[in-house]
C-alpha angles and dihedrals in degrees: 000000000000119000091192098103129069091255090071101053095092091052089065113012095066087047089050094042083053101052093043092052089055096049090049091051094043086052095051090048093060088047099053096049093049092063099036075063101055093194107154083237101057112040115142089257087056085070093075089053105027106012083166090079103051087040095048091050097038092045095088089053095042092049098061090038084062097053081042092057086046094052108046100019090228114125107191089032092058099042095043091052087059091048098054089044085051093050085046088055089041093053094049084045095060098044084056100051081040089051107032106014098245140084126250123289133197093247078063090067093065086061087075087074086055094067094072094047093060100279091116098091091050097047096037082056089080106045107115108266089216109111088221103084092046094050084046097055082047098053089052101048079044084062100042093056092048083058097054094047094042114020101094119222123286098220133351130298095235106063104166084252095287076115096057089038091048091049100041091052078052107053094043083052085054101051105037078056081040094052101042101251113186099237090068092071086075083082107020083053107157092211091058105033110049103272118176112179090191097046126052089173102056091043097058089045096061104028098029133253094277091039089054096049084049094064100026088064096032084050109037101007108089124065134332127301111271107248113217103214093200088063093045085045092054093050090046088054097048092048102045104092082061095036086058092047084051094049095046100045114122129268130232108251126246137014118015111250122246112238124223105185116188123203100202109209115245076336108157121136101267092214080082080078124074112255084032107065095108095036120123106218109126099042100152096049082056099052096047092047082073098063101041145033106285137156150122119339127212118205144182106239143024122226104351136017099087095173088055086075088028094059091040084057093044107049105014095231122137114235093204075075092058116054081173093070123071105127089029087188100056104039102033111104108176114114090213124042121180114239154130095293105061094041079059092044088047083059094058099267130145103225114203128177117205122187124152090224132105107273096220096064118095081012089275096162104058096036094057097055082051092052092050107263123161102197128002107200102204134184096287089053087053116092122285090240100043105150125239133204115201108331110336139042124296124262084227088067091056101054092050093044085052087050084044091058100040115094128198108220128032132058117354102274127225109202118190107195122192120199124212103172100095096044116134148250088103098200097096121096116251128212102274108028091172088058081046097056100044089063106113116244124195125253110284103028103117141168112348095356092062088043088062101040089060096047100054089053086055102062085031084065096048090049083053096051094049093057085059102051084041096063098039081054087049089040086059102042119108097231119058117257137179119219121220114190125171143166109240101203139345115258125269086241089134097149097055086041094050089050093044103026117199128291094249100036100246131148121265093234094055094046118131118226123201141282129180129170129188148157104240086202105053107034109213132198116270124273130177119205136164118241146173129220096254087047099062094078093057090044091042087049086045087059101047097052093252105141105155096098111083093191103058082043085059091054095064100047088053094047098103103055095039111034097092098045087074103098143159111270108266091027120136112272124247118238099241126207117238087251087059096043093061096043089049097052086042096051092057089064086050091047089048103053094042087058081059103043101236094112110099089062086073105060136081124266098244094046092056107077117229087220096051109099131204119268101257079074105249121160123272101252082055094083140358093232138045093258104030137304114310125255 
């Protein structure tokens, strides 16, 4: 059939008007998100010089504007849906940038689960208390239902399938992006869009916050890094002389100690901190460190994350090593995970973990059977009148409900005690809010910002306090015990940070917090010594005269070299030596296999002690290696 007469021109023009309505609003789309982003790469005049930025970062949108459009026939409607669901991920975007001082990720995405397993009163805790945002996000859902009463259709219902065949094609195209399917890397190419591994934050600047979760999950988000056995084989070599001094040092005599370890909520010395540097906040810590091993401690995460260092303490294992990981509770599937618990439990200990916190919440419960614990006392086993300050528990009630666990007599006991006291956000009350307001800021600190500071320190000072009364209760106990008492994170205090910046100059994302160990009872000379978090249990097993792990042995002969490597994601990277660069490459096939429990076939007899069981917890006659005999 011929088109060439003016009967024809309604078979055509409506079409083209269509399509043409759908490519303006496309474009606009891109544009407007471009510009929602703000990153310096994608702003809606970088179209016109690198359109592959702003499309790269609008094309998930657009994608499921497209199967909306599919779907309801509504144009504006589709397309204005996906952009309120794009200013909702900016805005969480930006408290958490606000919060942690760094953009989203896609590990971020797994903490939506955690709403529904008591997770919702921590992360709520953060939402903006002006009324504004949320008026806003009503006005909005208020317009999108007025589109989808009133917006008529763009084209017919009966389509002759082109639109089935048009939205399927769409939505295939969605979740393979969606999923992570290797052919999209073609666009989302990190050597041509602006990928930084070490820095979320400059990536998303550049190539936009979508653009940034894109290759941040087609890059990092499938499977486990491959271990090359040859390279952990090498370290192991060339470590062994000092792996064999580590494994054959005495042991104290007698019985073996109890261990009380406390993870201090946000707790670092704030005269780290300029304004503060001759601030007394932390006097306790000060006076312990005297009499034990303490120091700077390097940790995986800044504000928040909290079972990123946990994790770290537990196993061992270093993080930088398991880009999978981010959340390793989360993520981590394994129903046995070698760690310090169950080389303590090998050794005859009871392992018990307390927090006042609901169990559910970061997955505790599950992970911490994984990780080898005999018993987790949560927030329903604590008493009924367990005190809080602010919004959490108090750190008082931690440290009872500790002297409440301990026996004193029985197996030798490993407590893991988690704080809460001192948890942001800092915008509650606490229980003395005149205590609260008579604590000093630096110059420059104003209005809410002040307000948080100080309460931070607060809670800091109570945290402090109950070190001290901690230890004076251990000193007095009948049975030995080492104390083991560390600062998780730093505070997400980025606003504070940003106005007084650091001593040493330092970014808020690289700062060290603090670690000391002691024995309450037997007071040692001082010692300072760098560590990072996966390095404690090797330091805290040292101490106690527990040589039979080669690994965590092999942490601390390592920790030199590595300590400092451990950062915050999005922290400045440190210039490595050549020296550094090698044992660091060689370490993540250790860490890997011994994930995966294979390492010990890779070292030596003598290296690999006859006492030392395999981590199901079976005893040490069971097997002649940590994971199993060897073949």
């Amino acid at each position: 059939m011929r088109y060439s007469d003016r009967s024809s021109t309604p078979h055509w023009r409506p079409f083209a008007a269509r399509a043409a309505a759908v490519v303006l609003m496309s474009l606009a789309f891109v544009l407007l998100t471009g510009l929602i982003d703000g990153g310096v790469g994608v702003t809606p005049l970088r179209f016109f010089d690198q359109a592959r930025y702003p499309l790269a970062n609008a094309l998930p949108g657009l994608l499921a504007a497209w199967l909306l459009l599919a779907l309801t026939r509504r144009l504006v409607f589709s397309f204005g849906l996906v952009l309120l669901f794009e200013g909702l991920l900016y805005q969480i975007n930006a408290l958490k940038v606000a919060n942690l001082g760094n953009p989203l990720m896609p590990a971020d995405f797994q903490m939506v689960d955690q709403l529904r397993k008591g997770g919702a009163h921590l992360l709520v805790g953060y939402l903006p208390h002006s009324p504004w945002p949320y008026l806003g996000l009503l006005a909005g859902m208020a317009l999108i239902v007025a589109l989808w009463r009133l917006e008529p259709p763009l084209f017919a219902r009966r389509t002759r399938g082109k639109r089935l065949v048009a939205g399927t094609v769409t939505l295939v195209l969605l979740a393979s992006l969606l999923a992570g399917m290797g052919a999209w890397a073609k666009l989302y190419n990190a050597r041509v869009l602006w990928l930084e591994p070490w820095s979320a934050s400059t990536t998303a600047n550049h190539s936009g916050l979508v653009s940034s979760l894109m290759l941040y999950h087609l890059q990092y988000g499938h499977g486990q890094h491959k271990a090359d056995p040859a390279a952990a084989k090498t370290l192991i070599a060339q470590s062994r002389d000092a792996l064999r001094q580590h494994l054959a040092a005495s042991s104290p005599d007698g019985e073996r100690p109890d261990i009380v370890v406390v993870q201090s909520e946000s707790f670092f010395d704030p005269r780290i901190m300029r304004g503060y540097q001759d601030s007394h906040f932390t006097p306790n810590l000060d006076r312990l460190a005297t009499h034990g091993v303490s120091g700077p401690l390097h940790v995986p995460t800044f504000g928040g994350g909290t079972i990123r260092t946990e994790f770290e303490v537990l196993t061992g294992l270093s993080l930088r090593y398991f880009d999978e990981l981010q959340f390793p509770y989360l993520t981590l599937n394994q129903k046995v995970v070698p760690s310090l618990v169950r080389t303590l439990r090998t050794h005859g200990y009871a392992t018990t973990a307390i927090h006042g916190n609901d169990p559910a919440f970061w997955n505790r419960t599950a992970a911490f059977k994984a990780i080898g614990f005999d018993r987790f006392v949560s927030q329903s086993s604590f008493p009924k009148n367990a005190p809080n300050d602010g919004k959490y528990m108090a750190d008082s009630a931690m440290t009872d409900e500790i002297m409440a666990q301990l026996k004193d007599a029985g197996p030798p006991q490993f407590l893991f005690a988690i704080s809460i006291e001192a948890h942001g956000p800092y915008d509650v009350p606490p229980a003395d809010v005149a205590a609260r307001d008579a604590i000093p800021v630096p110059a420059g600190i104003t209005g809410r910002d002040r307000q948080e500071l100080q309460t931070y320190l607060y809670h800091a000072e109570h945290a402090d306090a109950e070190l001290g009364r901690l230890a004076k209760l251990l000193a007095a106990r009948g049975r030995p015990t080492l104390l083991l008492f560390y600062g998780d994170h730093l505070p997400a205090l980025t606003n504070s940070f940003n106005v007084t910046g650091f001593v040493d100059g330092g970014d808020m994302l690289s700062e060290p917090g603090v670690w000391l160990l002691l024995d309450p009872r037997n007071p040692s000379p001082a010692k300072r010594e760098s560590l990072a978090a996966w390095m404690l249990p090797g330091k805290l097993l040292e101490t106690a005269g527990i040589h039979g792990d080669p690994y965590f042995a092999l942490t601390q002969v390592l920790a030199p070299q590595l300590a400092e490597l451990t950062l915050a994601p999005g922290a400045p990277q440190p210039e490595l030596t050549a020296e550094q660069q090698t044992i660091d490459h060689d370490m993540a096939s250790v860490a890997v296999l011994r994930m995966k429990g294979k390492l010990d076939a890779l070292m030596p007899p003598p290296l690999v002690a006859a006492n030392h069981a395999d981590p199901h917890g079976r005893p040490p006659q069971a097997t002649a290696g940590a994971y199993g005999a060897h073949p």
